[in-house]
C-alpha distance (Angstrom), angle and dihedral (degrees) to the residues before:
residue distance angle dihedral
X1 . . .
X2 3.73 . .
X3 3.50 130.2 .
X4 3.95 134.3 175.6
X5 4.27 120.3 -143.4
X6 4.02 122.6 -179.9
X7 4.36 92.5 -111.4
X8 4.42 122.4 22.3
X9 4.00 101.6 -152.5
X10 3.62 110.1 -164.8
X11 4.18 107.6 -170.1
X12 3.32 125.5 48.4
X13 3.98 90.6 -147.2
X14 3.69 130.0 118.9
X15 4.18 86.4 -83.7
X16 4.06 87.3 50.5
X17 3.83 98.0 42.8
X18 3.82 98.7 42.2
X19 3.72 88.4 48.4
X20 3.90 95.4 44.5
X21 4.56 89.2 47.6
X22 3.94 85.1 46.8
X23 3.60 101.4 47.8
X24 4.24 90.9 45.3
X25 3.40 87.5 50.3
X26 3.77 82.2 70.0
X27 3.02 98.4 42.7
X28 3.98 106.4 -103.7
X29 3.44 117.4 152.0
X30 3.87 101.7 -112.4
X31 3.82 133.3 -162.3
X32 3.80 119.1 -177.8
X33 3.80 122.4 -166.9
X34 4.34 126.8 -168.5
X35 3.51 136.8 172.3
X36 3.33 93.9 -136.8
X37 3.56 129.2 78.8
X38 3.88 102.3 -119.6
X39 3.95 134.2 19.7
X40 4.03 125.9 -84.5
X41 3.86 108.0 74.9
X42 3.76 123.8 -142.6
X43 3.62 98.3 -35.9
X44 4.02 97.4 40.5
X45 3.66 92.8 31.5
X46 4.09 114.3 153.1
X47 4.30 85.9 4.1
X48 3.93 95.1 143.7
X49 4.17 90.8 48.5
X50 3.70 89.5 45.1
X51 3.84 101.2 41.1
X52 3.86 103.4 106.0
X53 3.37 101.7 21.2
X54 4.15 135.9 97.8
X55 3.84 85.9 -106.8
X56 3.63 88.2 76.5
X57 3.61 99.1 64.7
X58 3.52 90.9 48.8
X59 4.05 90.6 58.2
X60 3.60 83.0 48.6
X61 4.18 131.7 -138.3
X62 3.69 99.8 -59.5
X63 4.15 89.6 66.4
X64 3.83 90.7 45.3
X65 3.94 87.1 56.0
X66 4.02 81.2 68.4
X67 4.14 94.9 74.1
X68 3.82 93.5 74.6
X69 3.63 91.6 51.7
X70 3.37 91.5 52.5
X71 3.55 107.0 42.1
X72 4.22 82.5 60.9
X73 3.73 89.8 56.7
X74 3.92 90.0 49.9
X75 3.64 98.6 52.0
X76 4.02 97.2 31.4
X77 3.62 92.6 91.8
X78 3.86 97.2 -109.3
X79 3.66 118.2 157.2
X80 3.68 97.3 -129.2
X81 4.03 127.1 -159.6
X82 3.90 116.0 -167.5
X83 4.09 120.1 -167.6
X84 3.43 90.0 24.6
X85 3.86 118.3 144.2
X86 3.42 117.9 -154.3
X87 4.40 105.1 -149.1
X88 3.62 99.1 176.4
X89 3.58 148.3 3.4
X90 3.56 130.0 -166.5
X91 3.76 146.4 -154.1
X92 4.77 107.5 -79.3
X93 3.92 86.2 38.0
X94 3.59 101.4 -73.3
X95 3.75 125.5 160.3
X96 3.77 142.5 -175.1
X97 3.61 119.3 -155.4
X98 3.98 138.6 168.1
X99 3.81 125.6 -137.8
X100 3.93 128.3 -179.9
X101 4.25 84.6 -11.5
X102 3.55 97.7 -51.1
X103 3.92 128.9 104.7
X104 3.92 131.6 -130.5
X105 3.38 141.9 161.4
X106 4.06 137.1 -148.6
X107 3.65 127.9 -154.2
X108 4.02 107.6 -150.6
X109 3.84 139.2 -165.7
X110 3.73 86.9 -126.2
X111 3.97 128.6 -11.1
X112 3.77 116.8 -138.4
X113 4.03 118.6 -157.0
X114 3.94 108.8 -148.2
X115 4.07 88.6 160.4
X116 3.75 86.3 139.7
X117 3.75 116.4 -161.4
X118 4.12 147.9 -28.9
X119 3.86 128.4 -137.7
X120 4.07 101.2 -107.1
X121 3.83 111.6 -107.7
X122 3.52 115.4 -98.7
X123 3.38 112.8 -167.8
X124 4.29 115.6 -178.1
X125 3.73 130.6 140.2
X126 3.99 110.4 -60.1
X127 3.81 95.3 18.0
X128 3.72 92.5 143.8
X129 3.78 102.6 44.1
X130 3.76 110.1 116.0
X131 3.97 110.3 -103.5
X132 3.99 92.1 48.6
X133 3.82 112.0 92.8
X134 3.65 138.0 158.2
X135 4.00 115.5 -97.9
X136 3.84 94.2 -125.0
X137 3.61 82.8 55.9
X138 4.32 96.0 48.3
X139 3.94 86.2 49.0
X140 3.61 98.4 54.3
X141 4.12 85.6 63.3
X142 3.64 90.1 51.7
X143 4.17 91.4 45.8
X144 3.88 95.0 45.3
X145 3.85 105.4 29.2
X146 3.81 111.9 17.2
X147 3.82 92.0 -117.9
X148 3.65 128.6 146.7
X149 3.62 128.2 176.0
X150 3.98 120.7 -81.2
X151 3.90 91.1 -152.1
X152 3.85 118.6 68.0
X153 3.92 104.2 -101.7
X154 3.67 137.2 -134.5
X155 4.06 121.4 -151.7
X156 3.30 124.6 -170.7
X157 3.82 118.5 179.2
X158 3.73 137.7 100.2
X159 3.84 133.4 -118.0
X160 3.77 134.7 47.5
X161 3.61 101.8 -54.8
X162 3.44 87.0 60.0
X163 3.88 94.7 60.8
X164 3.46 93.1 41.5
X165 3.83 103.3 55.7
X166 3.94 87.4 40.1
X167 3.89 81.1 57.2
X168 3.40 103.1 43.2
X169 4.09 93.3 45.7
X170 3.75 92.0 52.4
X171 3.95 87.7 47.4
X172 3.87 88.9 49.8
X173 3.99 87.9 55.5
X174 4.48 91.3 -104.8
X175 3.78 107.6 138.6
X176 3.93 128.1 -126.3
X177 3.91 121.2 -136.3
X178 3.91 92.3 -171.4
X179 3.57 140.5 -35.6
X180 3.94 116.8 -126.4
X181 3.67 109.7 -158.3
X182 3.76 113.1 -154.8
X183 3.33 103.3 -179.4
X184 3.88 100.2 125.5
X185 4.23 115.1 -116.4
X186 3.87 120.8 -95.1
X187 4.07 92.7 38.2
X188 3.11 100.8 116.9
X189 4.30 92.5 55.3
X190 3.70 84.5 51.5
X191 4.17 95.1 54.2
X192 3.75 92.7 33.6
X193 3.93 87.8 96.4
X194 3.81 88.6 59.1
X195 3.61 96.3 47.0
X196 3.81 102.5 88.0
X197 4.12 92.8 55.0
X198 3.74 85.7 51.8
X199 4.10 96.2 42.0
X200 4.20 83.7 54.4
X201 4.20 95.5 40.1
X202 3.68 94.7 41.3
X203 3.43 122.0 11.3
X204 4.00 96.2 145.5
X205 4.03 87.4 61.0
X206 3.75 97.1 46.9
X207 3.53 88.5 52.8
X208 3.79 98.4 40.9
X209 4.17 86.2 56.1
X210 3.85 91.3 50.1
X211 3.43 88.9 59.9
X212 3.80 88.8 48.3
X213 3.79 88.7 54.6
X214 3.85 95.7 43.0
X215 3.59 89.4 46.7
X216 3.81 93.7 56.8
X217 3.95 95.5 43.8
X218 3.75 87.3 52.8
X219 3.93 95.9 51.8
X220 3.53 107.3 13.7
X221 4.33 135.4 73.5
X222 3.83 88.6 -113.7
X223 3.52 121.0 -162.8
X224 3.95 127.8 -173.5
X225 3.51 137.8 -159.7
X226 4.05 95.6 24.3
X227 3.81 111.3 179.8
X228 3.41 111.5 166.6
X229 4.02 126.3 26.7
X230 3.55 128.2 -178.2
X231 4.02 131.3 -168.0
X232 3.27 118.4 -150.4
X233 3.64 138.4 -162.6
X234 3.97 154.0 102.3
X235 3.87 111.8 -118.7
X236 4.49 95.3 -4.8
X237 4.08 129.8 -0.6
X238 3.90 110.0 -59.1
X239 4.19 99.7 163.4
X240 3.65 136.7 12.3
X241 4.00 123.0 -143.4
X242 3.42 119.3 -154.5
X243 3.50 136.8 -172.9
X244 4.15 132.0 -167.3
X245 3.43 126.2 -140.6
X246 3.88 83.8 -121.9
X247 3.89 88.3 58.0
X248 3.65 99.8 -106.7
X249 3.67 119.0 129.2
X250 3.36 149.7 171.4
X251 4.22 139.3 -161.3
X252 4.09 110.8 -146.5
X253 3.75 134.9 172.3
X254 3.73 118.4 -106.3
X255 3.67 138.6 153.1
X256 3.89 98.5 -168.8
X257 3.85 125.4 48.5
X258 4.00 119.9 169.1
X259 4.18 112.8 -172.2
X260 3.25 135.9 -170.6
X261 3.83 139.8 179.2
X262 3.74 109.3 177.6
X263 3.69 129.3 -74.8
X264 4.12 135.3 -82.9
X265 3.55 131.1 -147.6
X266 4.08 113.9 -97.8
X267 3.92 98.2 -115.3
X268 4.01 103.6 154.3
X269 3.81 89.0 94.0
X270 4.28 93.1 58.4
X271 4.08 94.5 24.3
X272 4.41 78.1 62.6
X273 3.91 92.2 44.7
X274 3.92 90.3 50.2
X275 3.88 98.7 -111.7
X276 3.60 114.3 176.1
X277 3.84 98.3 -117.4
X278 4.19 129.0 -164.6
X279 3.48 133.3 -150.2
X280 4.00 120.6 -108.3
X281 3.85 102.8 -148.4
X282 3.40 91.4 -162.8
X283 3.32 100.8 52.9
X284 3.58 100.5 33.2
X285 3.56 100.7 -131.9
X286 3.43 140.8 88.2
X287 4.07 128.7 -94.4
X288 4.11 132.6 175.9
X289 3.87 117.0 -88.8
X290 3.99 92.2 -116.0
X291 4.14 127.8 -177.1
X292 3.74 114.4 -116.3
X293 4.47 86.0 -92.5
X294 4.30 81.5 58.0
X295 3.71 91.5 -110.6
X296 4.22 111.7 152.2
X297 3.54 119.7 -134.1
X298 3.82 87.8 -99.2
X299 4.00 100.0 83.4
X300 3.38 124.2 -112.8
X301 3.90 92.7 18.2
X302 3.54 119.2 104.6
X303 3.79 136.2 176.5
X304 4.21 133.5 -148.6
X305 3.49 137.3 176.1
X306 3.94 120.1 29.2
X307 3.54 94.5 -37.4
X308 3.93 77.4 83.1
X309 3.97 90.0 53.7
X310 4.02 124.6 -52.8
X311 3.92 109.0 -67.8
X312 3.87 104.5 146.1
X313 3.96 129.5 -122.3
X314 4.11 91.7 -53.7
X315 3.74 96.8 52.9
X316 4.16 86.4 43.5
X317 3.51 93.5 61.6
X318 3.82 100.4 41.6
X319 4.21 91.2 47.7
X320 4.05 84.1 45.2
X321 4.04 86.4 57.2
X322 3.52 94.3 40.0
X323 3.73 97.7 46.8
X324 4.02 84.2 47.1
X325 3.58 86.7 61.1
X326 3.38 99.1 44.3
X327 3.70 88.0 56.0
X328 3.87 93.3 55.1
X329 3.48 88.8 50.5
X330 3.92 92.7 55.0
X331 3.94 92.9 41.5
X332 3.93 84.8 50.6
X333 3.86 94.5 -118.5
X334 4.34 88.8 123.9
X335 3.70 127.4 33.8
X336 3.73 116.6 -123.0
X337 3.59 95.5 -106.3
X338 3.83 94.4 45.6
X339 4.15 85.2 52.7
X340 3.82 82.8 45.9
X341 3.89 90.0 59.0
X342 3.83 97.9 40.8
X343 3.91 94.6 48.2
X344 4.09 97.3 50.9
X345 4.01 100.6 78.1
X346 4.10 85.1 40.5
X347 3.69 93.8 47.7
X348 3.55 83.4 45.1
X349 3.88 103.5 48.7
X350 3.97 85.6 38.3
X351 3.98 89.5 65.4
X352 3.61 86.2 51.4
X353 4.05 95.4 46.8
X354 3.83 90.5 58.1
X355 3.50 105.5 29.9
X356 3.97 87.1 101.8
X357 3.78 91.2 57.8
X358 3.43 102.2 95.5
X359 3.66 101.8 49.1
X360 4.06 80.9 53.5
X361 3.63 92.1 48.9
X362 3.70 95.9 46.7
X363 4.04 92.8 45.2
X364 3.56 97.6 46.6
X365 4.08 117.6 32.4
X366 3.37 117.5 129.7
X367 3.71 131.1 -79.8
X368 4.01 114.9 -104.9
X369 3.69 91.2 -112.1
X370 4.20 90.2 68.3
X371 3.93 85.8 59.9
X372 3.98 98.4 41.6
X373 3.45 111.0 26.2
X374 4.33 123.1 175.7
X375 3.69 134.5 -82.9
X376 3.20 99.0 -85.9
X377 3.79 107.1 40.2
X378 4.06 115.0 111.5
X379 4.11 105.0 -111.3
X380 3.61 91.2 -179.4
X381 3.84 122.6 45.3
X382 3.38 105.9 -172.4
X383 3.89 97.9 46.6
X384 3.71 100.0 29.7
X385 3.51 98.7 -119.6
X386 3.50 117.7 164.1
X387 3.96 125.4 -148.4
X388 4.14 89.8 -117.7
X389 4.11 81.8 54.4
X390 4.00 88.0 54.2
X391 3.94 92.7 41.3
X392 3.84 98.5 51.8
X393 4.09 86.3 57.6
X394 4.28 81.3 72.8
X395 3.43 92.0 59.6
X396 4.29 89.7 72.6
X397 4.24 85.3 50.0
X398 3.73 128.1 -76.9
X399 3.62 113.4 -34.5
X400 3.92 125.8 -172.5
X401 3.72 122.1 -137.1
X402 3.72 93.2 -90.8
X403 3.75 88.5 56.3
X404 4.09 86.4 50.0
X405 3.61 93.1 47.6
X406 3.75 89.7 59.0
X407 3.29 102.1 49.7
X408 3.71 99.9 31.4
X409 3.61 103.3 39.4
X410 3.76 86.4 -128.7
X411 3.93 118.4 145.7
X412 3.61 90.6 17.1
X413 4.29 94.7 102.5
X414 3.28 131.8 108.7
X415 4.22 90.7 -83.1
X416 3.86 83.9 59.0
X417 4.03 90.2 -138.4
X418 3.51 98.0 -45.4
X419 3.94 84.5 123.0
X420 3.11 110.8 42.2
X421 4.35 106.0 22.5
X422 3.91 90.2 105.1
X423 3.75 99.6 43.4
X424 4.11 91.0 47.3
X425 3.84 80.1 49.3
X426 3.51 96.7 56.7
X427 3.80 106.1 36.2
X428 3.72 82.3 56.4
X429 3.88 93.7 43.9
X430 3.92 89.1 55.0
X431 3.29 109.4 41.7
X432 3.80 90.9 42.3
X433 3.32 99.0 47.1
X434 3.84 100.9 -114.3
X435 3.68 135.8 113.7
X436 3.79 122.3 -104.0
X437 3.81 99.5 -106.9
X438 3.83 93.4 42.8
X439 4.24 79.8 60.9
X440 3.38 97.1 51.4
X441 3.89 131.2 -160.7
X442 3.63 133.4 -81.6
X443 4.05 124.8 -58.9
X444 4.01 97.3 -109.2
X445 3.58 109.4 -133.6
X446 4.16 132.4 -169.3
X447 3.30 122.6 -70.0
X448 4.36 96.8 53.1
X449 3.88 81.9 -174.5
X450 4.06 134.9 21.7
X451 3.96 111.0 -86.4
X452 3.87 122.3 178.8
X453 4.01 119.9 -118.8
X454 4.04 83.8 -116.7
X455 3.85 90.6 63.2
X456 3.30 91.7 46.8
X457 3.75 93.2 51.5
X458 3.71 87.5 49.3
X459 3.69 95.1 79.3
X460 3.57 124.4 99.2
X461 3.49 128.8 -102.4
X462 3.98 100.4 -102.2
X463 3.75 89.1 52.9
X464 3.88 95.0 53.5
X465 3.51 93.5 45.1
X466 3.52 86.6 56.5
């Protein structure tokens, strides 16, 4: 069946919730949609299980600061739509979506995109053997089930998500084989110019992730300046090779290796809709070109939260409320000057929120060997495709990623090129001479996740003849 509501939310993050309670509260008829099965996102994943119990002082204060925002969303009004999976969206704010095996689709006033944000792509030698996972993927296990690895652990990865799970393992009793820092040598000189308008915005935060790093030195192998790692095994990870950037290295046993190399914004959703989309040198990845209210250059679509550039759970919540404005003032519910007056102290407290940023994103982007990995290294997951696959394309001329994807096979897995966009983007960018942006990403083609021929089936007649 179809149905039509004033404002599509897709994300039930902080973005997607603070939009959703600011838009009821003027009275827009509001339907919000998640994968998952309860409110919070990433970062406040599980919060209403884990609220009240010891598991909340392992995540630590900054995920208990999630409850208020979510106890807004519950009793805004919202009609809210957990383990929903949104398949496709098209052009005048139209979405398809299945729920419990059957398909739907909504027709919206304006659609807003609070998808948040994706775990970089990390492509190195042994990537795909079982035992190596992401972080973001190891901490959602410890937020929804209370698990933590029986086998000490090594992570390798840079940034502060890094820190934090190593942190909040070690707090929930997990042990640590060795921490492999990748961030590359001489970053901090190059983000020291950054630091004081960081010290000033967010003093409390650069403090808290000292004491992650102290923490970690104190109790943890802790090796700096990691440039090259290598998993090895036959059927799942048996050793890890490392490499510094000093030449040192080392080959250890292991059976469980969790990476990380920063986050990306989530742009599949507006990269399918034909958003015009910029490039974020500082984060090396691309974002949408949005007006100050988060709206795309595709009317009536808007984006919030760091699927409009990484900000953190702050600068989520205050684009979610100003995008929820923005969206009254479209659908006529606010004057412009009374939209004017609401925005100003969240414009203003927003500037604050990410004013830190760039001394994060100078300190901890990723090392070269994330964006061009070897020969042999797997660029594409899904398909197999390995980076000397992608490379011999250049030989007939200088082929996009569409071009690759055709001959290769690469992109065209169940993750649609979420993986593996960036690192066809930069293999190409290198060898051709070209900068990433000036390659481009993947053409994003219908279905943006898997759906089965019965849910398709399951719509009505009015949407198929559509």
């Amino acid at each position: 069946m179809s149905r039509r509501v004033d404002l599509l939310i897709v994300g039930a993050g902080p973005a997607g919730m603070s939009a959703a309670t600011v838009a009821r509260r003027h009275g827009l008829d509001v339907l919000l949609v998640d994968e998952q099965p309860a409110p919070g996102g990433q970062i406040w994943r599980n919060i209403e299980q884990v609220s009240g119990t010891p598991r909340m002082s392992v995540l630590g204060k900054a995920y208990e600061e999630g409850l208020a925002v979510v106890g807004a969303f519950r009793k805004s009004g919202a009609a809210y739509e957990p383990g929903t999976q949104v398949w496709q969206i098209e052009g005048g704010a139209r979405a398809f979506m299945t729920r419990d095996g059957a398909a739907t689709s909504v027709e919206a006033g304006n659609l807003l995109l609070a998808t948040g944000a994706q775990e970089r792509p990390a492509p190195f030698p042994g990537w795909t053997l079982p035992g190596v996972m992401t972080i973001g993927a190891a901490q959602i296990v410890l937020k929804t089930s209370d698990q933590i690895p029986s086998d000490p652990v090594w992570i390798a990865g840079t940034g502060p998500l890094s820190l934090l799970y190593a942190t909040q393992l070690l707090n929930a009793g997990g042990r640590i084989a060795g921490f492999l820092d990748t961030t590359p040598p001489g970053r901090m000189a190059r983000a020291l110019p950054k630091f004081a308008e960081a010290a000033i915005s967010a003093p409390a935060d650069l403090v808290k992730g000292l004491g992650w790093l102290i923490l970690l030195k104190r109790h943890v192998p802790f090796i700096s300046d990691v440039a090259e790692i290598e998993a090895i095994g036959t059927n799942r990870l048996e050793r890890i090779r490392y490499v510094t950037a000093k030449g040192r290295g080392a080959t250890v046993d292991a059976r469980l290796l969790f990476v990380h190399e920063g986050i990306v914004p989530t742009i599949h959703p507006t990269l399918a809709l034909g958003c015009k989309h910029v490039w974020n040198t500082d984060q090396d990845s691309f974002a949408p070109e949005l007006d100050p209210w988060g709206e795309t250059s595709e009317s009536g679509v808007f984006v919030a939260g760091d699927g409009a550039g990484i900000g953190g759970a702050t600068a989520a919540c205050l684009r979610g409320e100003l995008a929820g404005l923005g969206i009254a003032l479209k659908a006529g519910s606010l004057s412009g000057t009374e939209a004017d007056a609401a925005a100003k102290p969240i414009r203003a407290r927003l500037k604050r929120a990410l004013r830190s940023r760039p001394f994060l994103d100078r300190l901890y982007g990723p090392r070269e060997k994330i964006f061009v990995p070897d020969d042999q290294t797997i660029a594409c997951r899904c398909e197999e495709v390995t980076v000397a696959s992608v490379r011999a394309q250049i030989a007939g001329g200088r082929p996009g990623p569409n071009q690759v994807k055709a001959f290769t096979r690469a992109g065209m897995g169940p993750c649609q090129g979420r993986q593996c966009g960036y690192t066809i983007a930069r293999v190409l960018a290198a060898a051709e001479g070209r900068t990433a942006p000036d390659v481009g990403l993947y053409r994003i083609r219908p279905p943006l996740k898997p759906v089965t021929l019965g849910e398709l089936a399951s719509l009505d007649g009015a949407d198929q003849k559509r």
